[in-house]
N, C-alpha and C positions, 0 to 999 in steps of 0.2 A: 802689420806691414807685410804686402805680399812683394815677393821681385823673383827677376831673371833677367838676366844680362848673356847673350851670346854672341859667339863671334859673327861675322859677317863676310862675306867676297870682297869686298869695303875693308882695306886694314885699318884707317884711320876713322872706321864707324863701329858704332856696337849695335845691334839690335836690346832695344832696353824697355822693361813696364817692370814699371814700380807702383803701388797706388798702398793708400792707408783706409782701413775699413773699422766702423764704428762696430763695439761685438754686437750681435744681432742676439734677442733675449727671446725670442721665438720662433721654433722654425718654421720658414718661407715667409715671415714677416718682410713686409718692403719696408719698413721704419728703418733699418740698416742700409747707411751710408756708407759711400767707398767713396773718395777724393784720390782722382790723379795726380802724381808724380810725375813721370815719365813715361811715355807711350810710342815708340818711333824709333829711327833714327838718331843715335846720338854720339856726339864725338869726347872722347878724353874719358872713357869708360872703356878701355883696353884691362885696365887693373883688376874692372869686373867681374868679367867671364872666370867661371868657375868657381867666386870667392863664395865665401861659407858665413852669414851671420853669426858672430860668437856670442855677443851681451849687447846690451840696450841702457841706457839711462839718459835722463834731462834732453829728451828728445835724439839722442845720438845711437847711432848704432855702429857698432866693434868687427870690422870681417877680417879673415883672414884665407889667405891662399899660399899656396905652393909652389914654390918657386924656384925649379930644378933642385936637385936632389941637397937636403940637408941644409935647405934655404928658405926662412917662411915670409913672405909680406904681409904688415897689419894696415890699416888704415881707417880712419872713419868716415862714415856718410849720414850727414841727415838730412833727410826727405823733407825737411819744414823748410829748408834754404838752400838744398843742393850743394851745402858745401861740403867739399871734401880733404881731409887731413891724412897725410900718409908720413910712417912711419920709416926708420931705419930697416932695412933685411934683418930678423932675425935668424941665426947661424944655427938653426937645429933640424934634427929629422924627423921632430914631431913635438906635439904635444899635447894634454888633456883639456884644460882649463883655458882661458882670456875670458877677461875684465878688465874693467875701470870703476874706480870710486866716483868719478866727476865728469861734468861735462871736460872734455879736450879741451876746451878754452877757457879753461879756468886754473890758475896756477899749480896749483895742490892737484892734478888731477895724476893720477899715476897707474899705469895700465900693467896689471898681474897676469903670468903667465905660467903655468906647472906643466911639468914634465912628467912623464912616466916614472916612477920609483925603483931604484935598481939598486939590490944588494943593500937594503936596510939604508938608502938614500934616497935622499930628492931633492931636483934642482928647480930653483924655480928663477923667470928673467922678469927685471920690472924695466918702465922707459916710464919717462916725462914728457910727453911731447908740448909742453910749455917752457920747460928747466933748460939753462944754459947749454946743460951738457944733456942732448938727445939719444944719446948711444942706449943700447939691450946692455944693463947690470945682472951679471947671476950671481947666484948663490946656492951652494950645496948645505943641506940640514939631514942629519942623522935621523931615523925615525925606525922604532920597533919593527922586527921583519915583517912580523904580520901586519903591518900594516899593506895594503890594496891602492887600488888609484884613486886621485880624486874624483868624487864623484859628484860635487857642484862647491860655490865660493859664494859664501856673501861677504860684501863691505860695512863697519859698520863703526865706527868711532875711531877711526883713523888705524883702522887691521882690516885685513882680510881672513878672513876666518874658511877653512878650508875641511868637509866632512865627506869623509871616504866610506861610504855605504855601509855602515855598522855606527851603531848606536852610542859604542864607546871608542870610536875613534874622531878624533876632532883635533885642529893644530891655528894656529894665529898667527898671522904675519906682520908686524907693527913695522907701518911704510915710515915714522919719523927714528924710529929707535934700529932700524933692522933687524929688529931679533923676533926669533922665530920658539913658539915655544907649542908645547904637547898640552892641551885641557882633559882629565880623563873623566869621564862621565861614571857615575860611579853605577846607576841601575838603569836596566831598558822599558823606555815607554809602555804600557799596554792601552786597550781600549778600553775600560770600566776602571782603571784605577791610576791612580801618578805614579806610586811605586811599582806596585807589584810586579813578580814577575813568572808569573805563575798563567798568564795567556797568550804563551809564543805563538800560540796557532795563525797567529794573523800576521804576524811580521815573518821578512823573508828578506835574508841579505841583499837578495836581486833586486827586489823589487826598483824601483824609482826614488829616489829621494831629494825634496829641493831643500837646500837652506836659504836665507833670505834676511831680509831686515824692517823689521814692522813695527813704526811708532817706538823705537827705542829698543825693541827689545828684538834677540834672536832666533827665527823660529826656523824649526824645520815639517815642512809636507812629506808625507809618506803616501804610498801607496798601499795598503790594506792587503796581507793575503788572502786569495780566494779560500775559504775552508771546503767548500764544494766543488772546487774544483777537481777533478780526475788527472791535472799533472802538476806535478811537485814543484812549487813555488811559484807558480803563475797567479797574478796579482790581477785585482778587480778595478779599472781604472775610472770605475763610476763611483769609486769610494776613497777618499783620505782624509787620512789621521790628521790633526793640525798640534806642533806642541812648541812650546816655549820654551828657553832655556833657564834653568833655576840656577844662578848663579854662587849663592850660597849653599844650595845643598848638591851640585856640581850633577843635577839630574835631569833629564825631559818632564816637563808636566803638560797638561791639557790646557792649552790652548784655550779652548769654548768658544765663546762665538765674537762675532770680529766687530760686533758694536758699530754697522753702516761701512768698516771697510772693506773693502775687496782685493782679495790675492790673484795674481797670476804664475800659471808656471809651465815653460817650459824650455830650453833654451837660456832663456832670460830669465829670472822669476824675481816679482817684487810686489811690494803692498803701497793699494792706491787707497788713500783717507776718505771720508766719507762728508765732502763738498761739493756744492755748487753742483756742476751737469754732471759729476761722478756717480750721482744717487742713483742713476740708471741698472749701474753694475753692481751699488751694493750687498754684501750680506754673502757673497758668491766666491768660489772658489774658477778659475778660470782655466782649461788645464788643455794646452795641445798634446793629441792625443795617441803616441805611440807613431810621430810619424806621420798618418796619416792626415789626407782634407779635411779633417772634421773638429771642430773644437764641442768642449762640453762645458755644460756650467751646472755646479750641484748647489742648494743651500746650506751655508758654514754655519751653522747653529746648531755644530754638533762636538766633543761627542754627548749624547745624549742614549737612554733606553738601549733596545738593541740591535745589532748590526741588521737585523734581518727590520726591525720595525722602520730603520731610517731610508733604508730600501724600499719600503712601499711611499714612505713622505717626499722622497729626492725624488725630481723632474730634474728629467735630464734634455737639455736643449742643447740641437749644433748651429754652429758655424757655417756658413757654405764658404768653400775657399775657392778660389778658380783651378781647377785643376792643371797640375802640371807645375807650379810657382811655388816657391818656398816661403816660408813664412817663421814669422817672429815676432812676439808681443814688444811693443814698445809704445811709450807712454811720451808723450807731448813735453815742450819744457817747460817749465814753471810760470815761464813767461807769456807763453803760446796762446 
């Protein structure tokens, strides 16, 4: 989904294009379709200007903006029906994280938000925007000092599961119980082996990390450090790790290959099954790319051989974006 939304000399209008684009699987191929949204003139899109994509799911998408100081607006929009869902002000002056488990129109749906970590704390605010009582709920949870900020959330069996850029920090949010608990990962991933841990040269706290939720189980994408690189901790973003969580031995294991599914990540990140008109994308890793107009898509049937052999096997193909419009992977609803 590409958009932008700006203000206008028109108070009661917005200048607005929205449109949804099919990913394109080679470059300057015309087989890639774009589908209009919005293009023009538009009224009741005052809320839009300046609002920020946070997450995506069953066709919806999560924004939030700023709303004089120490005041945040949420609300949703999706592009299949125009409809739009807005939330109560939340009363903070910032935050890392927004999600949702569900579609907004779906009872159970509950929108997670995390705060910054302060003094061996962190707060996080949930809303229902279905449930009787719509108000922002917080909660403060004690967490190790070293622990850092979060660094992406998946939902996945009624928790939100929350991994802060190091391999052995990871925390669970259980939306029916309220409790909030610490998973500690006992060894860090490598590329040629599940345990070991004897090839840090490619992992780098900094790097990029998505967690996500795939056919049941919970995986996290890495970004690969550059070994060749000439500056210290600069990551290769034509290359990630793919791994699963081992639940019983509380460790990352390899991933391998995605069996026809296909991941996305960035902003949003999630795994689409490998049916019907999906076989297009399958077997691919989809990844916006540092910011940038450009997306990339490498082959997931790895890890495999050596870093440097899957580098000669990976074709790397972009996206054209329109320049100048923001963007955000987001997936059609079930129904669509």
């Amino acid at each position: 989904m590409e958009y932008m939304w700006k203000k206008t000399t028109d108070s009661n209008r917005t200048s607005s294009i929205c449109k949804l684009r099919e990913p394109d699987l080679h470059q300057g191929s015309s087989a890639s379709r774009s589908y209009i949204v919005e293009n023009g003139m538009m009224e009741g899109r005052s809320n839009f200007v300046d609002a920020e994509a946070c997450a995506s799911r069953d066709g919806w998408v999560l924004f939030s903006k700023e709303e004089g100081k120490g005041s945040l607006l949420f609300f949703f929009f999706s592009p299949f029906t125009k409809a739009v869902i807005s939330l109560p002000h939340l009363e903070s002056p910032g935050f890392e994280v927004a999600t949702f488990s569900s579609a907004p129109t779906f009872p159970d749906c509950v929108v997670f938000v995390t705060h910054p970590p302060e003094s061996g704390k962190i707060s996080i605010s949930i809303c229902r925007p279905c449930g009787d009582d719509r108000t922002w709920n917080g909660s403060i949870f004690r967490v190790p000092e070293f622990f850092d900020s979060v660094e992406s959330v998946a939902y996945m069996g009624g928790s939100f599961y929350c991994h802060f850029g190091c391999f052995y920090r990871m925390t669970s949010f259980n939306t029916a119980t309220q409790k909030w608990s610490i998973t500690r990962i006992r060894s860090s991933p490598t590329y040629e082996n599940d345990y070991a841990i004897d090839d840090c040269t490619l992992f780098c706290f900094s790097n990029p990390n998505y967690l996500l939720e795939g056919e049941g189980e919970l995986l996290l994408a890495y970004a690969a450090k550059d070994r060749y690189s000439l500056y210290p901790g600069e990551y290769d973003d034509e290359w990630f790790l793919l791994y699963k969580l081992d639940w019983k031995r509380k460790a990352w294991r390899n991933k391998g290959r995605l069996r026809g599914g296909a991941i996305f990540l960035g902003k949003t990140s999630f795994w689409i099954s490998s049916e019907g008109e999906t076989e297009m994308v399958a077997n691919r890793v989809h990844h916006y790319s540092r910011g940038t107009p450009k997306f990339f898509l490498s082959p997931s049937d790895y890890p495999f051989g050596l870093l440097e052999e899957h580098r000669e096997k990976c074709k790397i193909c972009y996206h054209p974006c329109t320049q100048g419009l923001k963007t955000i992977w987001i997936a059609p609803p079930p129904q669509f």
